[in-house]
MIDREN-297473 format. One record per residue (C-alpha): residue number from 0; residue in one letter; z, y, x. Coordinates in steps of 0.05 Angstrom, whole numbers, always signed. Each point is the difference from the previous one (the first is absolute). Example, Ala and Ser with C-alpha at 12.3 -4.5 7.8 and 13.67 -1.06 7.14 Angstrom:
2
KOLMI resi resn     up  north   east
KOLMI    0    a   +156    -90   +246
KOLMI    1    s    -13    +69    +27
// end
This chain:
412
KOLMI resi resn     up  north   east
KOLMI    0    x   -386   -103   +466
KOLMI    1    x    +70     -8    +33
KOLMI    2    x    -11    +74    +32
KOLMI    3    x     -8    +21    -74
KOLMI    4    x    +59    -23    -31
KOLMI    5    x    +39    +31    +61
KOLMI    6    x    -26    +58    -12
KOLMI    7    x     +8     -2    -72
KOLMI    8    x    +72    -26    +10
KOLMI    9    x    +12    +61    +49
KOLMI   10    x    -23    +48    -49
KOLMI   11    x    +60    -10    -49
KOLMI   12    x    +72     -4     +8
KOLMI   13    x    +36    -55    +20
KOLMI   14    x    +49     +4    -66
KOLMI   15    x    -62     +2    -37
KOLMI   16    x    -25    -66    +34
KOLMI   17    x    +70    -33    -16
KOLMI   18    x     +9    +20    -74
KOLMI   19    x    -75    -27     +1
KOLMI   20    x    +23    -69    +29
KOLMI   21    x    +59     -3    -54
KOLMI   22    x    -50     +8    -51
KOLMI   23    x    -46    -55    +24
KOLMI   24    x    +66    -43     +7
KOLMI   25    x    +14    +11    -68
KOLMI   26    x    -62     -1    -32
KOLMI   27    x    -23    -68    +31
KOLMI   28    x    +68    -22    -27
KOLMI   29    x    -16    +21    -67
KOLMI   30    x     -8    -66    -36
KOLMI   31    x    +35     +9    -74
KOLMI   32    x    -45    +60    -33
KOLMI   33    x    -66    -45     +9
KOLMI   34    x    +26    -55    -35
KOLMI   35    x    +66    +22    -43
KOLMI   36    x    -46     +0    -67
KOLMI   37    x    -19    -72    +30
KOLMI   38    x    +79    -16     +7
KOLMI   39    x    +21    +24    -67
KOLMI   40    x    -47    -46    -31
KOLMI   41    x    +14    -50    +33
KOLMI   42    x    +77     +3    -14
KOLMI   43    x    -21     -7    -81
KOLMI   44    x    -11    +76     -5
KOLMI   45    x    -72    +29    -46
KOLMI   46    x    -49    +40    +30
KOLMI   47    x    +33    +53    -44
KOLMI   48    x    +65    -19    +40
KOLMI   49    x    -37     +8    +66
KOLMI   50    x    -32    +68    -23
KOLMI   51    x    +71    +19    -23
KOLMI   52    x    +34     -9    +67
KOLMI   53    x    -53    +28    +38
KOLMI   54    x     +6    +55    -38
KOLMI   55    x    +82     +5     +6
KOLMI   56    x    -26     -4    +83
KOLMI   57    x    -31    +69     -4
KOLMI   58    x    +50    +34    -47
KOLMI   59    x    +40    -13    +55
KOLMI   60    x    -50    +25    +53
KOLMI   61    x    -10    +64    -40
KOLMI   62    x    +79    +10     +6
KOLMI   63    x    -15    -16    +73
KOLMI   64    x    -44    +61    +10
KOLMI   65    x    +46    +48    -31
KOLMI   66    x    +67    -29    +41
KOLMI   67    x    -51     -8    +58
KOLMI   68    x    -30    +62    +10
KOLMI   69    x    +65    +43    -16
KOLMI   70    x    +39    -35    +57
KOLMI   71    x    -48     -7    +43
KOLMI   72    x    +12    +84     +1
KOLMI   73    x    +63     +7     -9
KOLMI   74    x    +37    -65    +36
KOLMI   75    x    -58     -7    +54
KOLMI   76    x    -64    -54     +7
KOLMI   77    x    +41    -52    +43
KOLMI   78    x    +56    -13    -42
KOLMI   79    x    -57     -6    -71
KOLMI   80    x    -35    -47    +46
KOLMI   81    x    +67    -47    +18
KOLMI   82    x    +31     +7    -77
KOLMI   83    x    -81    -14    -31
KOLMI   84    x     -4    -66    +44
KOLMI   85    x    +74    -29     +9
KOLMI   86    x     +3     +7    -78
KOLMI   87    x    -61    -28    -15
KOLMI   88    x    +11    -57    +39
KOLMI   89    x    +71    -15    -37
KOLMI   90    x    -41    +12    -65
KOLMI   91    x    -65    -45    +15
KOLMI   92    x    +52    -54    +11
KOLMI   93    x    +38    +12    -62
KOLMI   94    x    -71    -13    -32
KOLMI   95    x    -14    -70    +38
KOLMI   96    x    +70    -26    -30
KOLMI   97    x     +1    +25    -69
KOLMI   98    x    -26    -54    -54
KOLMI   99    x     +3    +37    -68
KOLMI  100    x    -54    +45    -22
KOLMI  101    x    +54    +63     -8
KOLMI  102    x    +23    -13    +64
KOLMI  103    x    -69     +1    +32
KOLMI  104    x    -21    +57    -32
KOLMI  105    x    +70    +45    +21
KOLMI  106    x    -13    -17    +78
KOLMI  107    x    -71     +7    -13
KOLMI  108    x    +25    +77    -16
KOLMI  109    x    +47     +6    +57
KOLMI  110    x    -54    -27    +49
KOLMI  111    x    -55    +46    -22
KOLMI  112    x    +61    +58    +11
KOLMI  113    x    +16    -19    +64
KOLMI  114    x    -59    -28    +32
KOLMI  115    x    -49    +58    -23
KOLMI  116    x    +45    +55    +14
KOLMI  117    x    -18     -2    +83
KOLMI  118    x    -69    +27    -25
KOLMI  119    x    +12    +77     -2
KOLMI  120    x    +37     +1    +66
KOLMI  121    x    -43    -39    +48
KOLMI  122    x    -59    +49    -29
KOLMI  123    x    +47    +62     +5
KOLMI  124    x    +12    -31    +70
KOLMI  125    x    -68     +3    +21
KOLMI  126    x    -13    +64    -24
KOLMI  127    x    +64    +18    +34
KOLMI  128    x    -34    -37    +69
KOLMI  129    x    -74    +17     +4
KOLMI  130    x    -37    +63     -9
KOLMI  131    x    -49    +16    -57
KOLMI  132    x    -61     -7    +31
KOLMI  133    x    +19    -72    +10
KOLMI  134    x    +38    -15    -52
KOLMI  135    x    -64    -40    -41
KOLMI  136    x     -2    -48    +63
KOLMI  137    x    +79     -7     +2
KOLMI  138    x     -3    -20    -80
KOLMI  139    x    -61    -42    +17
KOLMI  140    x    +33    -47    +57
KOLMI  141    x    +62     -3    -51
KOLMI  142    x    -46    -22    -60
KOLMI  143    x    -39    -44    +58
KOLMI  144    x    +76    -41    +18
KOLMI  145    x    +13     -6    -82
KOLMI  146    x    -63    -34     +1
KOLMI  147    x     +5    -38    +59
KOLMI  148    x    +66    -23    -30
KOLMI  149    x    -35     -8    -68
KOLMI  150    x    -51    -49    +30
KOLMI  151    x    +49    -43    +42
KOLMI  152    x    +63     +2    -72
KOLMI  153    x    -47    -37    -56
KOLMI  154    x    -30    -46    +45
KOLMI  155    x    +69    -22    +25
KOLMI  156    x    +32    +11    -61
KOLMI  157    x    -54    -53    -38
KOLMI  158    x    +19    -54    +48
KOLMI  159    x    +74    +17    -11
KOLMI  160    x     -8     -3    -76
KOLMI  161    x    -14    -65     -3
KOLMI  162    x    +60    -24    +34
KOLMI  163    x    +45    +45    -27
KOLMI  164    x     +4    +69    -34
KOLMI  165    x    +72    +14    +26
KOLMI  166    x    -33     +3    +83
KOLMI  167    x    -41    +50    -23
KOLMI  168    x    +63    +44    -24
KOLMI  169    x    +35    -21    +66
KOLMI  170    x    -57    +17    +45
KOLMI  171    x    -13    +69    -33
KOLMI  172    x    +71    +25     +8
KOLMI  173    x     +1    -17    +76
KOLMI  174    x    -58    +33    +11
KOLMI  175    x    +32    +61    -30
KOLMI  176    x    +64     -6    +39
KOLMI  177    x    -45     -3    +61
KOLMI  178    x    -26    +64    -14
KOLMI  179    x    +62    +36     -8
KOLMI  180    x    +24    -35    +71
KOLMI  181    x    -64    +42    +27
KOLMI  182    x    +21    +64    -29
KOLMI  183    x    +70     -9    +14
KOLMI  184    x    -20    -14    +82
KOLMI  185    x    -58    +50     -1
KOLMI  186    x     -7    +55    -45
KOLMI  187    x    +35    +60     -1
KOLMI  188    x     +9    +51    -45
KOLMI  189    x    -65    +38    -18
KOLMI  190    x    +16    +55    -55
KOLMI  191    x    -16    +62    +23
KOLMI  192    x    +62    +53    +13
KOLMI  193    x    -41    +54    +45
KOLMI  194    x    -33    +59    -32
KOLMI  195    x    -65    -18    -19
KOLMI  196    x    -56    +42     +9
KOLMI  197    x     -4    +74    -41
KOLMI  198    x    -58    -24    -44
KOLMI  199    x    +38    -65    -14
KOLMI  200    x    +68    +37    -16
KOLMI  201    x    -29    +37    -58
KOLMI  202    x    -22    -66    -30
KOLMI  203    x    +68    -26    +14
KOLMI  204    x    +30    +67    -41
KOLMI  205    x    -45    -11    -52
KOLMI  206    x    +25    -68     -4
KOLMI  207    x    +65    +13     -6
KOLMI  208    x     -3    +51    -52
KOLMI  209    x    -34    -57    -47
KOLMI  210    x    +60    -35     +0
KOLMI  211    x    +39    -48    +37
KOLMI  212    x    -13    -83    -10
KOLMI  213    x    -72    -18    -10
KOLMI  214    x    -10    +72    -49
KOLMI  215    x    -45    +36    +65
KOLMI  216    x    -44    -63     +3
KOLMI  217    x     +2     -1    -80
KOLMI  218    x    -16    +69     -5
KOLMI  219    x    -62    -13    +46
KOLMI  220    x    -65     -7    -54
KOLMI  221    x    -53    -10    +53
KOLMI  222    x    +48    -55    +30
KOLMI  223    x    +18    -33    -66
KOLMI  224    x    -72     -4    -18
KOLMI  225    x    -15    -37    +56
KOLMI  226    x    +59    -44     -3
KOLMI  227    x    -32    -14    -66
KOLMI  228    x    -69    -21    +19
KOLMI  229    x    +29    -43    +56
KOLMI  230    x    +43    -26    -65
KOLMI  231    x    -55    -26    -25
KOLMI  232    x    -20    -35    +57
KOLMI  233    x    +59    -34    +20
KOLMI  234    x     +7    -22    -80
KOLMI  235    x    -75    -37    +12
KOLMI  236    x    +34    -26    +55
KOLMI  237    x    +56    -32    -16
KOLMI  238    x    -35    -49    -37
KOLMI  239    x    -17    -38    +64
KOLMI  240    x    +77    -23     -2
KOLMI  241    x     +1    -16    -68
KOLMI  242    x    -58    -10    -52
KOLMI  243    x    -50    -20    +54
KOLMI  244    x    +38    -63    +25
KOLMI  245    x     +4    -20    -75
KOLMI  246    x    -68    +13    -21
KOLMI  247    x    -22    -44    +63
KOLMI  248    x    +44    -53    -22
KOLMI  249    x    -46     -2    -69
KOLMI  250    x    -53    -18    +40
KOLMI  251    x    +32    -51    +37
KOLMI  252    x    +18    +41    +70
KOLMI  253    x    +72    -28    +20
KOLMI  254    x    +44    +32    +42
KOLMI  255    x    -15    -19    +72
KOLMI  256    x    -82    +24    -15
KOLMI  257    x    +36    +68    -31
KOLMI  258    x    +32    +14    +64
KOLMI  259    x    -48    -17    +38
KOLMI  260    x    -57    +57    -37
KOLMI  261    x    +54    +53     -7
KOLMI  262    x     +9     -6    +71
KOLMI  263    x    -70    +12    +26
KOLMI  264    x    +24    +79    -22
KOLMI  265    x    +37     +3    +53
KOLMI  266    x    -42    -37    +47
KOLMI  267    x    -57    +57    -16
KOLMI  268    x    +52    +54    +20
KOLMI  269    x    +24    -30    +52
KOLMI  270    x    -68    -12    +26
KOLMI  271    x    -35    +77    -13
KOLMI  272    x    +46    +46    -37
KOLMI  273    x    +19    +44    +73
KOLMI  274    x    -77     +3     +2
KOLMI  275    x     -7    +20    -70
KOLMI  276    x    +53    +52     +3
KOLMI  277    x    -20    +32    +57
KOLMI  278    x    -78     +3    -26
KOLMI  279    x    +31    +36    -64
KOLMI  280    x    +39    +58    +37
KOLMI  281    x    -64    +33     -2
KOLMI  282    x     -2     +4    -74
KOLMI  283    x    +31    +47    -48
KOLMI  284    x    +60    -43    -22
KOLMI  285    x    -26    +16    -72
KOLMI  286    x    -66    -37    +12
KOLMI  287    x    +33    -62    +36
KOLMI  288    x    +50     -9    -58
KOLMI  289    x    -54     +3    -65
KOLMI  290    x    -42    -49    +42
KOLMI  291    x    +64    -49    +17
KOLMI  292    x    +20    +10    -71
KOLMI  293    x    -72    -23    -25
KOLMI  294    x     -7    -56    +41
KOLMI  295    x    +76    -16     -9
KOLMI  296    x    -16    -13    -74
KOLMI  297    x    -65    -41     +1
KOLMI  298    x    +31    -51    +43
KOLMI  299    x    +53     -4    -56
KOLMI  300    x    -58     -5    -57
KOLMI  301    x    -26    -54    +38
KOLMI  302    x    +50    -45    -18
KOLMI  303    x    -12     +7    -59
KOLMI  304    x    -71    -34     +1
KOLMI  305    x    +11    -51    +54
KOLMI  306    x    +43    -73    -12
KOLMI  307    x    -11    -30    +67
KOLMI  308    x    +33     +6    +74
KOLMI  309    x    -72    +34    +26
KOLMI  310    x     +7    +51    -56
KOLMI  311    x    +70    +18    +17
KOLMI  312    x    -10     +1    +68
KOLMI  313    x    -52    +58    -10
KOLMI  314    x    +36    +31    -49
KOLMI  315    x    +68     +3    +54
KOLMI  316    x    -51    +25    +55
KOLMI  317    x    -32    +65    -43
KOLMI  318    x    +67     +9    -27
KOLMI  319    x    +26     +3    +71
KOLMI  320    x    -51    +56    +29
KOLMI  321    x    +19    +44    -56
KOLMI  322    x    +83     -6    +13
KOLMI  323    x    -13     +7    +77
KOLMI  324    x    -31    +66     -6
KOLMI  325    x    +47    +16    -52
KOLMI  326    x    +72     -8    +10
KOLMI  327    x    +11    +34    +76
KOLMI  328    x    -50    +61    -18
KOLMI  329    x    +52     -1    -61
KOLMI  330    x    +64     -1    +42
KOLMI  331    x    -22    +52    +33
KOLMI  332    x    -17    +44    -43
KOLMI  333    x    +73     -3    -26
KOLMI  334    x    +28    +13    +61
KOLMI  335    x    -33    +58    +15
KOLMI  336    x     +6    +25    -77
KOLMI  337    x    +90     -5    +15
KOLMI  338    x    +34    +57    +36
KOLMI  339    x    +34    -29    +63
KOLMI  340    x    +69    +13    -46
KOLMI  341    x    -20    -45    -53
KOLMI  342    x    -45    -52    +29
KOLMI  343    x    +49    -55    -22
KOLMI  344    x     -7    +24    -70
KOLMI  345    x    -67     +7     +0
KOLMI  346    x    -15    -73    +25
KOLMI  347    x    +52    -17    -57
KOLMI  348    x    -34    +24    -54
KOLMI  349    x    -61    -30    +36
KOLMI  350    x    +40    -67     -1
KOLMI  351    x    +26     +7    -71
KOLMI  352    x    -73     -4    -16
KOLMI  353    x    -10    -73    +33
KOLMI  354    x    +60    -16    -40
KOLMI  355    x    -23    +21    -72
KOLMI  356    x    -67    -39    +22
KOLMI  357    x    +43    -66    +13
KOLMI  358    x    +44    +13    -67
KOLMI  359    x    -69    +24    -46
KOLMI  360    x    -46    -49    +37
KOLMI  361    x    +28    -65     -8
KOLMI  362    x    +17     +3    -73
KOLMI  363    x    -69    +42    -21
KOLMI  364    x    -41    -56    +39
KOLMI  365    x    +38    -48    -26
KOLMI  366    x     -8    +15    -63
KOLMI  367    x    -76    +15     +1
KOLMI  368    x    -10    -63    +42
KOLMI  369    x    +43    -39    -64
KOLMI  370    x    -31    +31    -52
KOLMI  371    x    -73    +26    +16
KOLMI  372    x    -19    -41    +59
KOLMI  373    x    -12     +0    +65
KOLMI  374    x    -63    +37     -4
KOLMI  375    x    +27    +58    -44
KOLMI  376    x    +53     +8    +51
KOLMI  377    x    -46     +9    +62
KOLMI  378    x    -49    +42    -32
KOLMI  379    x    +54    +45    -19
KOLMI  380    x    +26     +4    +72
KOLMI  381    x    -73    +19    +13
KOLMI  382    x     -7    +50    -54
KOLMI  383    x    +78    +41    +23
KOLMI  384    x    -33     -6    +70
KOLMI  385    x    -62    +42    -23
KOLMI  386    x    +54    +52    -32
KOLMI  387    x    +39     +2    +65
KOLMI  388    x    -73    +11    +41
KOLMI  389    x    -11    +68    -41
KOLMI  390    x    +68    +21     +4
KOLMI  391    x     -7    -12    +75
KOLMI  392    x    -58    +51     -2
KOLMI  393    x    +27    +53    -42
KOLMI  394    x    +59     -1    +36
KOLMI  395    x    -16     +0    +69
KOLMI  396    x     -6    +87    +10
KOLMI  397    x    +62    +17    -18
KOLMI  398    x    +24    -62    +51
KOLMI  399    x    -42    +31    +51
KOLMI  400    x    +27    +65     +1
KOLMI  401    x    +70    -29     -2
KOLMI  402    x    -16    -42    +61
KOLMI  403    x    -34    +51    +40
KOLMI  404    x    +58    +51    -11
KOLMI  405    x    +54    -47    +23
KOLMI  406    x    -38    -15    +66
KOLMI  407    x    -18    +80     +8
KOLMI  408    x    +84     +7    +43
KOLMI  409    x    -20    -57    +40
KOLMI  410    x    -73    +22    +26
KOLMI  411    x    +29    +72     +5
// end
């Protein structure tokens, strides 16, 4: 086993492996989003309140893939990396000490700015760093360390709740300042500034003559259909960090046993998703993603018919198969959808997407949870989840073609 992860570690580039250490640094760090609709309510704030600055959170991340993605071509990876981390880590404490509502919710925005807009450049990075054909395993070790990070930050973050809910701002923004010490000591500049490949310069015209900003990406149908689709994912999702840790509460799951459950997600990918990955390179990426997206949604209508920790825990574990053979086939497919040019853009817009997810899904689950039930809620997720399955399907061709034509320079 040891001679495997050698060789695995040898197969990819040491800037890769250190971007992918930063993220495990700052995902495991990654207390506040798991429990900030806990924190609002328990400062005197509504459920509404809670689904109201969750949602001002990803308004702030969808300005965060814009601002991201742009500077990450135009000022360089490295320094949207330092600015994403250094001033999320100002903003996260900002958050910890404000008391009033307004106040909360204002930081909230700056945070989800600030702390999201990293996103676009560490994928441009990778892009930047590894090669196509291994591009879906790069994506998968990063998705692996968010996980990792994702298993060790609710667990931790539960204990730390009940003492107090300012350590978890505290711990969160060191572990963000810790990652840009990392990039500052070991990662260099990685946009590209040679002449790419002949096949790859036409793409890169062709870009430019859409327009400069995020207009080539925009203009891009086969791209924004997909960013779509994963849209409707990644709204289904979002109501892990928001409606679910509510609706447990109405059946009398507290905190600590919430962090606990959500964290056996990213025990499972810690635990098999390099397996699962590699098993799924030999399937069109078309396939894989209707089949994630399937099982991605029954998990979620499971919640809907279970009320006790065995129920959940199920639920978490089919929910978690579908999202690990989901979101690095999904990152990859972006990647090799961007000209070399525009790759920050393109992971923006890809970005912007998670944003709109954590500004729409907080407040629509919310609301449906409030209103409807908890049971209306998760059979919706299931029901979108079906929608985003045939998508998937009709879809995948025209991805196909793209994919195979940007990888036609490199195999020639």
């Amino acid at each position: 086993m040891l001679a495997a992860i050698k060789k695995e570690y040898r197969s990819l580039p040491v800037t890769y492996w250190t971007l992918w250490l930063g993220t495990l640094v700052n995902k495991a760090g990654g207390f506040v989003i798991p429990f900030l609709a806990l924190y609002i309510t328990a400062q005197g704030g509504s459920e509404a309140d809670a689904g109201l600055v969750m949602a001002l959170y990803g308004a702030g991340a969808i300005l965060a893939g814009v601002t991201g993605g742009v500077l990450a071509d135009r000022v360089g990876r490295r320094a949207t990396i330092l600015f994403s981390v250094f001033g999320g880590a100002v903003s996260m404490l900002a958050i910890g000490f404000s008391r009033s509502l307004p106040a909360i919710g204002a930081t909230t925005f700056l945070m989800g700015w600030a702390a999201e807009m990293y996103r676009p450049a560490v994928s441009a990075a990778t892009a930047d760093l590894v090669p196509a054909a291994d591009r879906t395993r790069a994506y998968g070790h990063l998705y692996w360390a968010n996980n990792l990070g994702f298993a060790i930050a609710p667990t931790l973050g539960g204990i730390l709740a009940l003492a107090s809910y300012t350590s978890l701002f505290i711990g969160d923004a060191v572990t963000m300042v810790a990652f840009g010490a990392l990039v500052l000591a070991r990662v260099p500049e990685t946009r590209p500034e040679a002449a790419p490949p002949e096949g790859e310069e036409k793409r890169n015209e062709a870009a430019g003559r859409a327009g400069a900003g995020l207009g080539a990406a925009l203009a891009d149908l086969p791209f924004l259909g997909f960013v779509l689709l994963m849209l409707g994912l990644m709204l289904v999702m979002w109501q892990d960090r928001t409606s679910l840790p509510l609706d447990m509460r109405r059946h009398g799951i507290g905190e600590a046993t919430y962090g606990w459950i959500v964290s056996i997600n990213g025990v499972l990918v810690v635990l098999f998703q390099p397996r699962i990955t590699r098993a799924l390179l030999a399937y069109p990426r078309a396939g894989v993603l209707a089949c994630a997206s399937f099982l991605f949604g029954l998990g979620y209508g499971l919640y809907g018919v279970v009320g006790s920790v065995p129920g959940y825990v199920l639920a978490v574990v089919v929910t978690t198969v579908g999202e690990m053979a989901a979101v690095p086939t999904a990152s990859a497919v972006v990647a090799d959808l961007a000209p070399a040019a525009q790759r920050g853009r393109y992971q923006g817009v890809y970005s912007m997407s998670f944003g709109v997810a954590s500004c729409l899904g907080p407040l629509l689950g919310v609301a449906v949870l409030h209103h409807a039930g908890g049971r209306a809620l998760w059979l919706g997720c299931f029901a979108v989840m079906l929608l985003v399955t045939v998508g998937q399907l009709a879809l995948g061709p025209a991805l196909t073609a793209r994919e195979t034509a940007a990888r036609a320079p490199a195999r020639a």
